[in-house]
PAKE-12524 format. One record per atom (N, C-alpha, C): x, y, z; residue in three letters. Coordinates in steps of 0.02 Angstrom, whole numbers, plus 50000, padded with zeros to 5 digits. Layout:
XYZALA...
REM end
This chain:
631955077347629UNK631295074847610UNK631335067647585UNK631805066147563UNK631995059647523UNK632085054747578UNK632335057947636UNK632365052447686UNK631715048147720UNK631035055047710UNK630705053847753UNK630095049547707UNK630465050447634UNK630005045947589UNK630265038747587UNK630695037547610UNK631095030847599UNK630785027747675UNK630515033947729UNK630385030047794UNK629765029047784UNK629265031247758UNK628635030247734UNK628465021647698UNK628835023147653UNK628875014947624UNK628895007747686UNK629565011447709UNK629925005847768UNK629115005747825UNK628875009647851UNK628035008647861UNK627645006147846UNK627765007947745UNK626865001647749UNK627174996447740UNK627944993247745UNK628044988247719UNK628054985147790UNK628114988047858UNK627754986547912UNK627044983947909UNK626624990147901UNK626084989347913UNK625714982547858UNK625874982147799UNK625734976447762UNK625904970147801UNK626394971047843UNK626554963947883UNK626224963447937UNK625824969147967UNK625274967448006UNK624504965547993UNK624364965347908UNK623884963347871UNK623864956647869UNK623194952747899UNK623284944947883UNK623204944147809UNK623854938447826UNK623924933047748UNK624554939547718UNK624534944947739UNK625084949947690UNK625794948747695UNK625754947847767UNK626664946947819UNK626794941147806UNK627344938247782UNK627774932247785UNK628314933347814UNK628274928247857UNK629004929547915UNK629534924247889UNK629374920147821UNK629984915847809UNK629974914547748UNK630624912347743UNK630554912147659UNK630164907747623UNK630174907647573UNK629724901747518UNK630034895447533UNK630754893847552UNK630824887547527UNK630864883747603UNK630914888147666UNK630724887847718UNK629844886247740UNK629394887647693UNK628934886847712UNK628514879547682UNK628744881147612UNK628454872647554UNK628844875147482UNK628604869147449UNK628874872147392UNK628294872947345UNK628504875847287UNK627934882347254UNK627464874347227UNK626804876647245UNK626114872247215UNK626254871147134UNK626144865147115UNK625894863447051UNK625534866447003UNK625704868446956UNK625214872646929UNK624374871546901UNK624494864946904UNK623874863546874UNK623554862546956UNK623844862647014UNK623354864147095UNK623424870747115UNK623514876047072UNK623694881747104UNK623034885947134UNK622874892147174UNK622514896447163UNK622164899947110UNK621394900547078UNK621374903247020UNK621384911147033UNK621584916446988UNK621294923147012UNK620834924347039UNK620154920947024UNK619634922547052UNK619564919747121UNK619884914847146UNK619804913347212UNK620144916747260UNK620874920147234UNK621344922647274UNK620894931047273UNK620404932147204UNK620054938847219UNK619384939747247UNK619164931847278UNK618824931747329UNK619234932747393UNK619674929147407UNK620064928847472UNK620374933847495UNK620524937547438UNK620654948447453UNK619984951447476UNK619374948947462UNK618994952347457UNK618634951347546UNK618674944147565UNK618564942147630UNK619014944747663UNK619594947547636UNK620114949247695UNK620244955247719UNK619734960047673UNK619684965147662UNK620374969747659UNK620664967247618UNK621344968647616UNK621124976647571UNK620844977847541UNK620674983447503UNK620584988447534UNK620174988447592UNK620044992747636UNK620474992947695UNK620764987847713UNK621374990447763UNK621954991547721UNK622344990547662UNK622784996547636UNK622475002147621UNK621975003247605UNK621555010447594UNK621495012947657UNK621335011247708UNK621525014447769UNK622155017047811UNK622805010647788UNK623315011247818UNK623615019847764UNK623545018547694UNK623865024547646UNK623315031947683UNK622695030847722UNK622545037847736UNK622975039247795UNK623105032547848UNK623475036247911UNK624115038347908UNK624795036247844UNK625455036747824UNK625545044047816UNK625095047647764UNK625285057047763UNK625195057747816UNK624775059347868UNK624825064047951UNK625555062547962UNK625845058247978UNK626345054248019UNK626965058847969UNK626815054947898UNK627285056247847UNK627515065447837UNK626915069147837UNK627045076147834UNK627305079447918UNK627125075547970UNK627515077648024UNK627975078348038UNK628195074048002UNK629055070748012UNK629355076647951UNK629045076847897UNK629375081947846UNK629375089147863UNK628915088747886UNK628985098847889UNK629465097647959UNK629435093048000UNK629875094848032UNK630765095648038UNK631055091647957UNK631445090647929UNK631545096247866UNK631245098447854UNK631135103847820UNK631315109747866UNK631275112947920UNK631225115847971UNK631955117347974UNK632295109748003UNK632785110348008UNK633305110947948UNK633155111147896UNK633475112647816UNK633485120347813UNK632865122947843UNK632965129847815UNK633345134547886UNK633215130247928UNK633695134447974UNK634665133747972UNK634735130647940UNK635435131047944UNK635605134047855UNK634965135447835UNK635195141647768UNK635075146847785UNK635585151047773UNK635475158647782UNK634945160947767UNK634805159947667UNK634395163547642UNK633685160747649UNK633435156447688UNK633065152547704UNK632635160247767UNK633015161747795UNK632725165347851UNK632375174247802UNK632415173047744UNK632085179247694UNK631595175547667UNK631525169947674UNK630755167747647UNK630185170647652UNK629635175347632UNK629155178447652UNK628595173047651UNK627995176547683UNK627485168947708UNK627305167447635UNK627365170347560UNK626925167347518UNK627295162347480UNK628015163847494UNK628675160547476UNK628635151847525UNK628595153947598UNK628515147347623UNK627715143947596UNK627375148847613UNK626555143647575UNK626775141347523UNK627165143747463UNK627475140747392UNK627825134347410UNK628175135147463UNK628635129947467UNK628105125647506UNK627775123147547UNK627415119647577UNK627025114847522UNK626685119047481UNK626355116547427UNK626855112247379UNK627305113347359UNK627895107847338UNK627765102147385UNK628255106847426UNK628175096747476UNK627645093947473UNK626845093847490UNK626325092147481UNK626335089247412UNK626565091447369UNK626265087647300UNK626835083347307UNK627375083947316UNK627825077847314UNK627665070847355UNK627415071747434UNK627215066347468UNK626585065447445UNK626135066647411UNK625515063547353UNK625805058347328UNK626215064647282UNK626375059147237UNK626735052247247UNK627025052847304UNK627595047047333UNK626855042147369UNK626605043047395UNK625725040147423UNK625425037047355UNK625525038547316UNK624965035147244UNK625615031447186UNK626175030847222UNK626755028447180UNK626315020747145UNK626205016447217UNK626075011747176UNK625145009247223UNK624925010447180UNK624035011147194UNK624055003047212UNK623375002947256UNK623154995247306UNK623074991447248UNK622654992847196UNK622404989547130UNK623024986647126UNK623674986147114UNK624164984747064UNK624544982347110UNK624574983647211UNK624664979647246UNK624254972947264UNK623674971347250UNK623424966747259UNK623474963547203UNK623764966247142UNK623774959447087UNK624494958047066UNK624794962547101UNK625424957347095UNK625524953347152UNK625094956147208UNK625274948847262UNK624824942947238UNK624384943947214UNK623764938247195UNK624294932447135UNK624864936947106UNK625394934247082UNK625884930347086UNK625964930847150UNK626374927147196UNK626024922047243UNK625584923847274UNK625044917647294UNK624974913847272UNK624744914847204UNK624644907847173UNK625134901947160UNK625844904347182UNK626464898947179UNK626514896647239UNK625934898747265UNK626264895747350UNK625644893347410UNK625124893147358UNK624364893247364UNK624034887747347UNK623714882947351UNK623284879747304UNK622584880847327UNK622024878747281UNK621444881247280UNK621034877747322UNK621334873547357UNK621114869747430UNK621444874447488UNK621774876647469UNK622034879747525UNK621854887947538UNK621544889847480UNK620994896247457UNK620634895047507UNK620314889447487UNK619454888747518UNK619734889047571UNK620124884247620UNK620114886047685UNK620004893647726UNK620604896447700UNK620774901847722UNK620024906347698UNK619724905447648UNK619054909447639UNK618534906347694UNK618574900447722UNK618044899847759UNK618144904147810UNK618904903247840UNK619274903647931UNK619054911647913UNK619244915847858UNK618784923847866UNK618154924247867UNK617824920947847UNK616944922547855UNK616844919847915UNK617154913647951UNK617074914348027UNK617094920648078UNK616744917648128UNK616544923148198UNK617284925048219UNK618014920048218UNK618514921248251UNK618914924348183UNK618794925348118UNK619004927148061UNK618784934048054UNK618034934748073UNK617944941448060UNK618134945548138UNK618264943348176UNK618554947448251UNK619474949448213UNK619704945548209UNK620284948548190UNK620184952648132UNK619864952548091UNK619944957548034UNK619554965048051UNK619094963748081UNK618774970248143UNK619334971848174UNK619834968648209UNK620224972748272UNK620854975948232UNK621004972848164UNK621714973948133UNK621554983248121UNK621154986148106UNK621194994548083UNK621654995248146UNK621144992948223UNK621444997148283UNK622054996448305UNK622344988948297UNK622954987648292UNK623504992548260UNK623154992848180UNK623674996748142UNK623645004848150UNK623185006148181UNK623225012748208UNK623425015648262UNK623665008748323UNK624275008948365UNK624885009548367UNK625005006248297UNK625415002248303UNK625915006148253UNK625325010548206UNK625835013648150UNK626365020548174UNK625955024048233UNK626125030848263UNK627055026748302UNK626675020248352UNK627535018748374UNK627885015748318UNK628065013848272UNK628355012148219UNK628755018548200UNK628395023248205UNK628715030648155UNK629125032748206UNK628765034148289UNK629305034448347UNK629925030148345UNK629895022248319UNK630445019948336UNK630935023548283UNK630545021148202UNK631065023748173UNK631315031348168UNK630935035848189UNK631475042948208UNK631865043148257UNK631815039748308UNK632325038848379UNK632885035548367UNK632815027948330UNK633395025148288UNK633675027448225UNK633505032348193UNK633595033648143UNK634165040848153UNK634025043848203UNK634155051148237UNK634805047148282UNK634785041548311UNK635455038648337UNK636065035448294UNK635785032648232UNK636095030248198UNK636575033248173UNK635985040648143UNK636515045448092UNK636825048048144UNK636925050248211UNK637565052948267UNK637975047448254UNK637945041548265UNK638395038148272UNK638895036348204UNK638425037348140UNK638835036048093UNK639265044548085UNK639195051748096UNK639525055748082UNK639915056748127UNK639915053248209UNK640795050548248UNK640855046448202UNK640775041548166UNK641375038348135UNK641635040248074UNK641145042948048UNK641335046547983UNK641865051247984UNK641755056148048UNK642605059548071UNK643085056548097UNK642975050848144UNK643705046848163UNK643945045048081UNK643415043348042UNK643775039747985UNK644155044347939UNK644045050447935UNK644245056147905UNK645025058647932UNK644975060247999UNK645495060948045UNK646045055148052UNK646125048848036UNK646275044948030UNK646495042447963UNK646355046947918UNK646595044747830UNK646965051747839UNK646975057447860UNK647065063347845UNK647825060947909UNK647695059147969UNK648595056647991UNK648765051447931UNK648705046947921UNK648945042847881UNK649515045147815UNK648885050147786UNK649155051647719UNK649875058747739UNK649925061547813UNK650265064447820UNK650995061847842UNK650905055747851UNK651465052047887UNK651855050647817UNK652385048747843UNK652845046147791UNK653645043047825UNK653815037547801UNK654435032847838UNK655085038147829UNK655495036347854UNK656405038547857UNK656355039247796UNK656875047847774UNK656945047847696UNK657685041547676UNK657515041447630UNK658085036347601UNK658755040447608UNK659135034747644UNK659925036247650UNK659965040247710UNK659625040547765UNK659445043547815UNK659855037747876UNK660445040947906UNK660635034347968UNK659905032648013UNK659975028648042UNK659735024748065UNK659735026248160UNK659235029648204UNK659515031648241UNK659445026948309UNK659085019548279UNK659175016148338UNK659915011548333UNK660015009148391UNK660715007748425UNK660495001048424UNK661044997748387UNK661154989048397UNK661004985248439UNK660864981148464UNK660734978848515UNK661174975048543UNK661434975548596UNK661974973648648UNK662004967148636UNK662664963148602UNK662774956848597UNK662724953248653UNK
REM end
């Protein structure tokens, strides 16, 4: 279950990078260096410029599409947990409904870890070092534009393409990876286990190669 909460994250931290203004593809010192403070973004402009970007409502949308995806992947990992326990196969149905209801409250709770509120103000946090309040306004006009509001209309359908192959890639790579790391995990095992069995000529032992022909 722990795995499939750690792949959940690795998702919206996707899907946040398909949110305009959310994704940064380079670093800070690659891009400028941090605005002046006295030219920075004020809160209130950067909580206009969330508000045009409707960033509120597309993470509120992206966190409803993550459980379907997120609980698919778990019960189906779950599945395979209880089939390779014995006592797993005496579960009666009110025993598995018990257990279902666990998992369910756990991926809640992993879904409301850290609420949009408290994501948008710590990014509104970081904006402002890398923002100035000329550079607010722009970006608030280019969204209330006709070509501002088309992309922020098409981004749900995007991310609702886009989130289903994301979860495909990462279970296909994720399902290859771990094969490949448990061949090496046994060559590496098999390979400490000769090692530690070997051992050189005991001491005072002749020597059974032959001199070499002057």
């Amino acid at each position: 279950m722990m795995n499939t909460l750690k792949k959940v994250a690795i998702l919206i931290s996707l899907a946040c990078a398909l949110v305009p203004g959310v994704g940064m593809s380079q670093t800070p010192d690659e891009r400028q260096a941090q605005v002046p403070p006295d030219q920075q973004a004020t809160k209130e402009q950067l909580a206009k410029l969330f508000e045009v970007m409707r960033l509120h409502q597309q993470f509120d949308n992206m966190m409803k599409v993550m459980p379907q995806m997120a609980e698919q992947q778990m019960r189906a990992q779950m599945k395979e947990m209880l089939a390779a326990t014995p006592d797993a196969k005496k579960l009666t149905p009110e025993q598995q409904a018990a257990l279902d209801k666990l998992m369910s409250k756990y991926l809640e709770k992993a879904q409301s870890i850290y609420p949009i509120n408290e994501m948008l103000d710590d990014a509104a946090s970081v904006y402002q070092r890398y923002m100035s309040r000329s550079d607010v306004d722009a970006y608030i006009a280019f969204y209330n534009s006709p070509p501002g509001q088309h992309l922020l209309d098409a981004q749900p359908l995007i991310l609702k393409e886009y989130m289903p192959l994301a979860m495909k890639r990462v279970q296909e790579r994720s399902a290859k990876l771990s094969a490949e790391m448990a061949v090496d995990m046994q060559e590496f095992m098999r390979e400490q286990a000769k090692a530690s069995g070997q051992s050189g000529p005991a001491s005072g032992t002749p020597s059974t190669d032959k001199p070499a022909a002057k």
